[in-house]
RODO-2510 file (C-alpha; in nm, 4 decimals, decimal comma):
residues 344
     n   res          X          Y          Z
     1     x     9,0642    12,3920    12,2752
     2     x     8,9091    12,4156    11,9217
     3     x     8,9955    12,3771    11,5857
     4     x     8,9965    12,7392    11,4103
     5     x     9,1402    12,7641    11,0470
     6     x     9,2158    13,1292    10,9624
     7     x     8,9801    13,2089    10,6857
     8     x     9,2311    13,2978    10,4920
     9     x     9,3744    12,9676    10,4475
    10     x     9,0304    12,9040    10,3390
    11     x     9,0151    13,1459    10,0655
    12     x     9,3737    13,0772     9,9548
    13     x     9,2728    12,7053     9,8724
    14     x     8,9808    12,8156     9,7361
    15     x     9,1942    13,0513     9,4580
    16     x     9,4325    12,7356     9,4014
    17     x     9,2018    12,5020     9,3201
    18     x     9,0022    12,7233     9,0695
    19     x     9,3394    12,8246     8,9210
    20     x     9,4616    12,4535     8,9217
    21     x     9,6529    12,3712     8,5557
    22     x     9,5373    12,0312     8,4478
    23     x     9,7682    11,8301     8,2707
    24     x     9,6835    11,5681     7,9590
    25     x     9,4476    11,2950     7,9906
    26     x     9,6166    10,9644     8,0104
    27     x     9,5128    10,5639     8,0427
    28     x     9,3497    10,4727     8,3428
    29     x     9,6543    10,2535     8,4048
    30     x     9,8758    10,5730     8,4260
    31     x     9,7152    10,6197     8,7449
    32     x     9,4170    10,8398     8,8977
    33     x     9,2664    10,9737     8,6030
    34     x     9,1800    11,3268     8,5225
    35     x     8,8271    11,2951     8,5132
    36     x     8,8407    11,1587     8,8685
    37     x     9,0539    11,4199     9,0206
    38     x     8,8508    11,7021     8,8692
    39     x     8,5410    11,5347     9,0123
    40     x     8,7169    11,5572     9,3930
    41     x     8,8358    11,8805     9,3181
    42     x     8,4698    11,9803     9,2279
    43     x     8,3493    11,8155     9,5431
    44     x     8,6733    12,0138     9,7531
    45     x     8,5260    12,3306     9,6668
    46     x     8,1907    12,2868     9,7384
    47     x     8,3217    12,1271    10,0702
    48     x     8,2121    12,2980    10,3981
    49     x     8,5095    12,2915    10,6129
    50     x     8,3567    12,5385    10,9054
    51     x     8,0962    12,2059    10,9391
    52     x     8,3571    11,9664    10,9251
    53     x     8,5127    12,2094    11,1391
    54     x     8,2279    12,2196    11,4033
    55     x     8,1917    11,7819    11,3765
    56     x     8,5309    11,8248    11,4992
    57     x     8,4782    12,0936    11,7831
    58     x     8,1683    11,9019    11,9406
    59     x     8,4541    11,6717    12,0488
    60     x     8,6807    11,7056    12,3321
    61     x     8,9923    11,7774    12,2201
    62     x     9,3542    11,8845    12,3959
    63     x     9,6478    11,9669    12,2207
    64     x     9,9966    11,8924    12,4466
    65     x    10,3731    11,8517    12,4076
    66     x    10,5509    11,5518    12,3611
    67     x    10,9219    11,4928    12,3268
    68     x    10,9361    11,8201    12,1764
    69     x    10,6718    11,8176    11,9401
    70     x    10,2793    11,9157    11,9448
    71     x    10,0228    11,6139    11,9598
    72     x     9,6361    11,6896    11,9288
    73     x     9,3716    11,4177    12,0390
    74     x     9,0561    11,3527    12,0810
    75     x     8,9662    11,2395    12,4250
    76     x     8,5969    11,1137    12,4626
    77     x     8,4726    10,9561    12,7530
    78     x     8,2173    10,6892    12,7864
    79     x     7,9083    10,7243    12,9871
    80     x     8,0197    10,3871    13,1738
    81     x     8,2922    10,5287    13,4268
    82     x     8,4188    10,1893    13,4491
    83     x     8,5271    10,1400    13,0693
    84     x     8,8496    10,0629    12,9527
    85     x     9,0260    10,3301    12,7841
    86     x     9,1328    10,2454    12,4018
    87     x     9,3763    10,4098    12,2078
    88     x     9,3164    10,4040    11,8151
    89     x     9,6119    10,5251    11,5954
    90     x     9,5377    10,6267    11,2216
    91     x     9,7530    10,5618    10,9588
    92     x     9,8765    10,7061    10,6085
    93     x     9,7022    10,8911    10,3854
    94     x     9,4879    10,8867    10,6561
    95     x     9,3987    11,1266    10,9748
    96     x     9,2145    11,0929    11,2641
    97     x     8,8835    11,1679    11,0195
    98     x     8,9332    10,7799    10,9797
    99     x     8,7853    10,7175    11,3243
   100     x     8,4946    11,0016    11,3359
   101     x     8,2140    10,7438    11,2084
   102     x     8,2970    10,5302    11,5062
   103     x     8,3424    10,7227    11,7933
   104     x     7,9647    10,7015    11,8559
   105     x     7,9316    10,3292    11,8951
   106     x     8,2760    10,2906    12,0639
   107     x     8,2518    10,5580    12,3234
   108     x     7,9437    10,3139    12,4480
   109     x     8,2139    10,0636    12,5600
   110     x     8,5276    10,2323    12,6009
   111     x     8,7041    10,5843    12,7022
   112     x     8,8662    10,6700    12,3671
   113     x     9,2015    10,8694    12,3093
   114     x     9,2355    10,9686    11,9330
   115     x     9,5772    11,1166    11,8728
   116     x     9,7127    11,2629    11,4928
   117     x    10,0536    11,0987    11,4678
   118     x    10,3073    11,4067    11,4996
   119     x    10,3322    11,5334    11,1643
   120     x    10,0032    11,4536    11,0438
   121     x     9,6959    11,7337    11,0983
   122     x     9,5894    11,9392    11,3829
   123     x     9,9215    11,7472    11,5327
   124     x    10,1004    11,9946    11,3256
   125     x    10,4607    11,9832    11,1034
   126     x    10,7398    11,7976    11,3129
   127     x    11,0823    11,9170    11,4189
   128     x    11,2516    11,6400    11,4957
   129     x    11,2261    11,2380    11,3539
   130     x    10,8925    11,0622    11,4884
   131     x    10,9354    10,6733    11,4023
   132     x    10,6848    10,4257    11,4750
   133     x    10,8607    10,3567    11,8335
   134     x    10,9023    10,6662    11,9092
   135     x    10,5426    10,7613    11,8323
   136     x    10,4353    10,4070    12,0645
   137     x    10,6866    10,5798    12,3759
   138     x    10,4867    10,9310    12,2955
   139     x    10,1182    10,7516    12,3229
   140     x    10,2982    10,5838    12,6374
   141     x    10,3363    10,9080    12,8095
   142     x    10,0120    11,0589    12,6413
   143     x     9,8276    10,7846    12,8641
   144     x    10,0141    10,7966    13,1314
   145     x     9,9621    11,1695    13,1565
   146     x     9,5929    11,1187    13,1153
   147     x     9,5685    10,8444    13,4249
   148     x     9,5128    10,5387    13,2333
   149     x     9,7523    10,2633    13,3528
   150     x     9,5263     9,9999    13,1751
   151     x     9,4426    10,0163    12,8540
   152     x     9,3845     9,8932    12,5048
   153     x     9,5376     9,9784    12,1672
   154     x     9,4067     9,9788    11,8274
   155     x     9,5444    10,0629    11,4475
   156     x     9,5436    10,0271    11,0769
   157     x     9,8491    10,0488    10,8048
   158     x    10,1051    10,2713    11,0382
   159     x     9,8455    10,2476    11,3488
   160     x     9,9224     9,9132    11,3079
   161     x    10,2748     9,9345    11,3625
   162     x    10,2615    10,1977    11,6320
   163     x     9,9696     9,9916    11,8246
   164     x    10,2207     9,6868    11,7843
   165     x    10,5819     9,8676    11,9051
   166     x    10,2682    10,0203    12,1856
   167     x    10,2467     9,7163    12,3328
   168     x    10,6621     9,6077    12,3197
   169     x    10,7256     9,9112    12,4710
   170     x    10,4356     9,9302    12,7659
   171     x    10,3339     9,5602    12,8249
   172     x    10,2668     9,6094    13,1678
   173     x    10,0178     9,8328    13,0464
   174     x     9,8442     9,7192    12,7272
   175     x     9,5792     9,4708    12,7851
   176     x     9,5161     9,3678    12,4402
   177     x     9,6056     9,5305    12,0592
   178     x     9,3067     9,5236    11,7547
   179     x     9,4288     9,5521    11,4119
   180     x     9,2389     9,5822    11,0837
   181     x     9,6272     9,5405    10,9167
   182     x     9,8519     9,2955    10,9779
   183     x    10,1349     9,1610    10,6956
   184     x    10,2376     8,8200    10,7691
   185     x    10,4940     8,7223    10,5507
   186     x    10,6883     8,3645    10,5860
   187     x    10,6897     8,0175    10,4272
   188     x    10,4465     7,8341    10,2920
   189     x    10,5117     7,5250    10,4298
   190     x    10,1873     7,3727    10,5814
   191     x     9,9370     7,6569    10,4383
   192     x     9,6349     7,5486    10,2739
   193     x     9,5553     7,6763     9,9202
   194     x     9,3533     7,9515    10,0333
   195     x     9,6532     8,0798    10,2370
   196     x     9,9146     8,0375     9,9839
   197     x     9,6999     8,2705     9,7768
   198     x     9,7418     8,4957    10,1042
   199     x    10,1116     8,4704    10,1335
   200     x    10,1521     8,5067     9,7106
   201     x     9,9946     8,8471     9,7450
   202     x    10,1751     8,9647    10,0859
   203     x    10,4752     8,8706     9,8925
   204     x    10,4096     9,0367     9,5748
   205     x    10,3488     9,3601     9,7651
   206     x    10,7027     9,2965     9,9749
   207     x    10,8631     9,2540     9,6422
   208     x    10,7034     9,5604     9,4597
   209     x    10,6461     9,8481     9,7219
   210     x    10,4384    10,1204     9,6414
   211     x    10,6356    10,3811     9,4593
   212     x    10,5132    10,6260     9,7196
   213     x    10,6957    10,4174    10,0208
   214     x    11,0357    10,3982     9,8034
   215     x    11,0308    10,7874     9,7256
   216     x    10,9221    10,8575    10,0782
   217     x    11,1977    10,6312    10,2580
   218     x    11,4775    10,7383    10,0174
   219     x    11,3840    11,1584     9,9846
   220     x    11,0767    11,2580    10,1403
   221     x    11,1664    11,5687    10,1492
   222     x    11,1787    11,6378     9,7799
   223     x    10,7688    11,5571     9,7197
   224     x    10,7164    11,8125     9,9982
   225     x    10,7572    12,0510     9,7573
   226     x    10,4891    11,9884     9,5486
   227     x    10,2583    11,8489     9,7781
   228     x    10,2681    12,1429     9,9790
   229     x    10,2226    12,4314     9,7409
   230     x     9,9781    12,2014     9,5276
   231     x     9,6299    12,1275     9,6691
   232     x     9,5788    11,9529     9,2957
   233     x     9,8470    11,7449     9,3096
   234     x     9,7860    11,6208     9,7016
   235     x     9,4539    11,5470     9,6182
   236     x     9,5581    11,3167     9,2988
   237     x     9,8078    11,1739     9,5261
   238     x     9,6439    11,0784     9,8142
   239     x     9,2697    11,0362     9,6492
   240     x     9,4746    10,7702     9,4604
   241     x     9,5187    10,5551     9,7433
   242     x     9,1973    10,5417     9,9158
   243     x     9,0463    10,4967     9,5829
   244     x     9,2560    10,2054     9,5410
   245     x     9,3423    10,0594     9,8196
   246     x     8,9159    10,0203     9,9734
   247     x     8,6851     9,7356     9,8591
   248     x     8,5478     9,8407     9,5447
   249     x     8,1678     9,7190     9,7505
   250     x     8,2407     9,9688    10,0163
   251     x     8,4695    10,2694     9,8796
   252     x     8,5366    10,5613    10,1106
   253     x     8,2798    10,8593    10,0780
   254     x     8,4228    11,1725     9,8722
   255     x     8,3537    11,3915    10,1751
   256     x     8,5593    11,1558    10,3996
   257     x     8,8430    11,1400    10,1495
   258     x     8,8315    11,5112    10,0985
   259     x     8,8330    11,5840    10,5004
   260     x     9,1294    11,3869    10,5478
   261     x     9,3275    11,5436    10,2487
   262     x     9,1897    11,9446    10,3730
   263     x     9,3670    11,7912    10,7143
   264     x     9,7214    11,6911    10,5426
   265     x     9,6917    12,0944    10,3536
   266     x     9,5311    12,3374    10,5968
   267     x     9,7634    12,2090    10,8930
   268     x    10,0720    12,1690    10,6321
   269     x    10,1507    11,8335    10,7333
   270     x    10,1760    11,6557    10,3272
   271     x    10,5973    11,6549    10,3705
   272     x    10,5856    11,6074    10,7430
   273     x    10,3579    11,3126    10,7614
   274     x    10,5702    11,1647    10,4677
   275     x    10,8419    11,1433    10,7260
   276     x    10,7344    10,8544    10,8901
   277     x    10,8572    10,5789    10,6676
   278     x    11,2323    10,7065    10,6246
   279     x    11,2185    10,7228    11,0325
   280     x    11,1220    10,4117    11,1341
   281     x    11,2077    10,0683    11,1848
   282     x    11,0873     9,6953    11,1309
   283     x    10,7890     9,6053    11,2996
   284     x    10,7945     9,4864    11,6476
   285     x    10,5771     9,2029    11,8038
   286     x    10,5204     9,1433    12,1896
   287     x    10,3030     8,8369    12,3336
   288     x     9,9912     9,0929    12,4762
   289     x     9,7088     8,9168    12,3381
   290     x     9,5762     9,0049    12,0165
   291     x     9,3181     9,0527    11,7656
   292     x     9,2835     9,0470    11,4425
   293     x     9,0076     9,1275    11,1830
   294     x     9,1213     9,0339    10,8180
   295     x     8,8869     9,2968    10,5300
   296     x     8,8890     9,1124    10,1858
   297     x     8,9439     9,4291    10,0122
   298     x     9,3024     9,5324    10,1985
   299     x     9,5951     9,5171     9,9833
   300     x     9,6888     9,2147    10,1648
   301     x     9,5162     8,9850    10,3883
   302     x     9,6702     8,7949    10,6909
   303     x     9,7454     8,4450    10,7396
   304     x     9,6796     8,2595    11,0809
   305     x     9,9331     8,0354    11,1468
   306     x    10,2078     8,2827    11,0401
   307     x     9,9942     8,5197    11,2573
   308     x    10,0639     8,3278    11,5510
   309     x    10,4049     8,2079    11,4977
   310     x    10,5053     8,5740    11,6355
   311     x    10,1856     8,6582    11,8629
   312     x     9,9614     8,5953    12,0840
   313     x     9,6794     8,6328    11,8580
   314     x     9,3157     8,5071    12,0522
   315     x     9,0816     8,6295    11,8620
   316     x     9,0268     8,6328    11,4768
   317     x     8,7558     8,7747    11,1931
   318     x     8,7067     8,7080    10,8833
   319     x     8,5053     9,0739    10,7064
   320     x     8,2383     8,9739    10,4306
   321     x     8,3544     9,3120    10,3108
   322     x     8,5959     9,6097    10,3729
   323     x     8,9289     9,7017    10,2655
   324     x     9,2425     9,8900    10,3988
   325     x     9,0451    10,1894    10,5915
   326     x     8,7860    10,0050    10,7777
   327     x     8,6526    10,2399    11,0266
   328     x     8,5880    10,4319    10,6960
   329     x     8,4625    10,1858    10,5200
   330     x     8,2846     9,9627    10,7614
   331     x     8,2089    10,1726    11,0732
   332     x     7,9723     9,8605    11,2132
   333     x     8,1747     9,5707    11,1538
   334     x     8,4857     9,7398    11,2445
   335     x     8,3593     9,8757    11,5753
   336     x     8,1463     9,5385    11,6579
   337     x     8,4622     9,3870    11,6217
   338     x     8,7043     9,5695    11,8291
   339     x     8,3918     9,5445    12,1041
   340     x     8,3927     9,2059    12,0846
   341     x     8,7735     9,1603    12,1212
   342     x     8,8254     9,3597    12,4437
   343     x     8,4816     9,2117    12,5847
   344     x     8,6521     8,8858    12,5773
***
């Protein structure tokens, strides 16, 4: 299949963002500031989507039903017929964009599956409720389906989760999880200095969620709204967060955050993908071995020993730099990393 945005859609965005009404200026510590979304804005139009568009085309790419709902992927094999196949799970505000600047290096070492999380992107809107568990039992069957009974799974922020409840749900057939994202909350009896710092933060951020996780568990549905009919207003929103949330020393390009936002509007999915956190549960844990690579810049950083109070964890890095999107951010480190883990 290929990826084929009416061009229509095209011109329609193009007429809402010209006609967007600004509001006021207001203190940086309002939030994203005008003079930043205006900037992305500027950069949105002068985007080139039908290029982004054919990046994404010289990929193979299958879209096929799952529990009743559509679920595109990538599927790129390696050259080495003997690789292990790897599953890597985005997360949110992010798409499967997050993994393009990697795919190259990775696809040297391993058969790679890249699926959009129903109700984000070319996956499409949802119909039904798509939890982290139930998304780990759909990339279950997506494997299966594609002839993999060994493989590896890897994730950041919610492809953390899902790469996690992955491995609880398919032990027998998860050799090992990577994650760039991995809260560790617990007591700080024992911990060094350095990781009571660690467990300060992860506790400050338990304490004081991110207004967009409390609106999005409580009414998701009401932001749709707005986020839908406003390409504007999902810019600000998500530009926010990789703005904020990446290492100031590596911040995500503009035409990488603009490619994953153009994914959340052209396919519709800014209310669906919203979804997720109303619809799923706490985190699971299994013993599959795992690895972990901590980026300075995330919005929290784990802790080893509380790390392996719940897991199996075997192998552990420490990023000079890199925040909370690191195949973004970091395409080297991240993929060198996730090499060496399943080359153990």
């Amino acid at each position: 299949m290929r990826i084929t945005v009416p061009q229509s859609e095209l011109d329609d965005l193009t007429d809402r963002l010209s006609r967007t009404r600004w509001p006021d200026a207001a203190p940086a510590d309002y939030g994203i500031t005008l003079d930043r979304v205006r900037a992305l804005a500027g950069h949105w139009l002068n985007f080139d989507w039908r290029a982004h568009e054919a990046e994404l085309n010289a990929l193979p790419q299958q879209i096929t039903e799952i529990n009743g709902d559509r679920v595109h992927f990538f599927h790129v094999r390696s050259a080495d017929p003997h690789a292990l196949p790897l599953i890597l799970t985005h997360g949110w505000p992010g798409s499967t964009v997050e993994f393009l600047d990697v795919i190259g290096p990775l696809s040297e070492h391993f058969h790679l599956v890249l699926p959009a999380i129903p109700g984000f992107g070319p996956s499409g809107p949802t119909t039904r409720p798509w939890g982290v568990r139930r998304v780990a039992e759909a990339w279950a069957e997506l494997m299966s389906r594609l002839g993999y009974p060994r493989y590896g799974a890897q994730g950041g922020d919610w492809g953390s989760g899902v790469s996690r409840a992955l491995a609880a749900v398919a032990p027998e057939n998860v050799v090992g999880v990577h994650l760039n994202y991995l809260p560790t909350p617990g007591s700080p009896d024992g911990l060094g200095p350095a990781d009571q710092e660690r467990l300060a933060k992860t506790m400050r951020l338990a304490a004081n969620r991110h207004p967009h996780q409390i609106l999005f568990a409580a009414t998701p549905q009401t932001p749709a709204y707005a986020l839908n009919d406003s390409p504007a207003g999902l810019l600000a929103f998500l530009g926010e967060k990789f703005d904020d949330w990446a290492d100031p020393a590596t911040p995500v390009p503009d035409d990488r955050i603009v490619a994953n936002v153009a994914h959340h509007w052209l396919f519709r999915t800014a209310g669906s993908a919203a979804r997720i956190v109303k619809e799923s549960g706490p985190p699971e844990g299994s013993r599959v071995p795992l690895g972990v690579a901590v980026l300075p810049g995330d919005i929290v950083q784990s802790i080893r020993p509380l790390a392996e109070q719940r897991e199996n964890v075997v192998h552990w890095t420490e990023f000079p730099r890199g925040g909370h999107f690191a195949a973004l951010e970091v395409p080297d480190l991240f993929a060198a990393d996730v090499t060496a883990f399943f080359g153990r």
